[in-house]
C-alpha positions in Angstrom: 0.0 0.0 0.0 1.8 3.3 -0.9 0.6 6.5 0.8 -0.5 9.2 -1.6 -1.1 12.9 -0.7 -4.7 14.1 -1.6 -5.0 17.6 -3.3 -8.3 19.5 -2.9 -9.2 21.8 -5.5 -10.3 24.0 -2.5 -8.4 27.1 -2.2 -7.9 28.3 1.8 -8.9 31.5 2.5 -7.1 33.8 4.4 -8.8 35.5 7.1 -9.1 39.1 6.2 -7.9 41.6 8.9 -10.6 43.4 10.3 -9.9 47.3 11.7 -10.2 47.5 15.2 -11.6 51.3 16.6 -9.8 51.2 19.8 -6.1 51.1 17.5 -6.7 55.0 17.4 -5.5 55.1 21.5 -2.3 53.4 21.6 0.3 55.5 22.8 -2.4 58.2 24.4 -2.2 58.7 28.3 -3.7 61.0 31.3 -2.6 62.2 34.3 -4.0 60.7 37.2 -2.8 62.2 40.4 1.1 61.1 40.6 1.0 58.4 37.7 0.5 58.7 34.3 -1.6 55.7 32.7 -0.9 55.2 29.0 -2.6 52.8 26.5 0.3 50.0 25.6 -2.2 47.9 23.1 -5.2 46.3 22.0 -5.7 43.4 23.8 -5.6 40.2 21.9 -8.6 38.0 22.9 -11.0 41.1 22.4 -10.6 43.9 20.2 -13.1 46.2 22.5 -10.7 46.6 25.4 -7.3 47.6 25.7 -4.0 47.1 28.1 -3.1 50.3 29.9 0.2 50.6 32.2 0.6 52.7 35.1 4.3 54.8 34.8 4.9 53.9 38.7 5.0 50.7 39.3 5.1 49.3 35.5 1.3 47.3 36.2 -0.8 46.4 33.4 -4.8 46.2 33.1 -7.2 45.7 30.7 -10.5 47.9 30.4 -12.9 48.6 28.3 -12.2 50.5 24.8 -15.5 52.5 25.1 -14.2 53.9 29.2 -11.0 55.1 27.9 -12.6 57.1 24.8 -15.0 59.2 27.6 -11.9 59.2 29.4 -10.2 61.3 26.5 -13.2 62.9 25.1 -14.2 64.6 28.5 -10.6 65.8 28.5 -11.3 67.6 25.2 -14.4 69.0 26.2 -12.8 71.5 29.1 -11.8 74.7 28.0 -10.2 78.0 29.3 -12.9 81.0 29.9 
């Protein structure tokens, strides 16, 4: 019995990359109190939340994507009289 190798005529498709909305915070970061917490990345298992790391003591969290946007916007919204 000789062992053959088998050739679909299927054609794999590669899985297309999909743009995720919270890429647009990477690198941003606020001032709260003594640290500063800057987004690092988007976390892997879910595009909707991100890692954040606090300058202090170097630890990493996730939260939610949509937190960190009102986090920013609000930020935007003060102004100067």
């Amino acid at each position: 019995m000789h062992a053959e190798q088998i050739a679909f005529p299927f054609r794999v498709k590669k899985p297309k990359r999909s743009y995720s909305p919270s890429t647009d915070l990477i690198g941003r970061s606020y001032a709260e109190g003594k640290a500063t917490i800057t987004v690092v990345s988007v976390c892997l298992n879910d595009d909707k939340r991100v890692i954040v790391e606090r300058d202090t003591d170097g630890r990493t969290w996730s939260m939610p994507a949509w937190l960190m946007h009102l986090i920013f916007l609000e930020k935007k919204g003060k102004r100067a009289a």
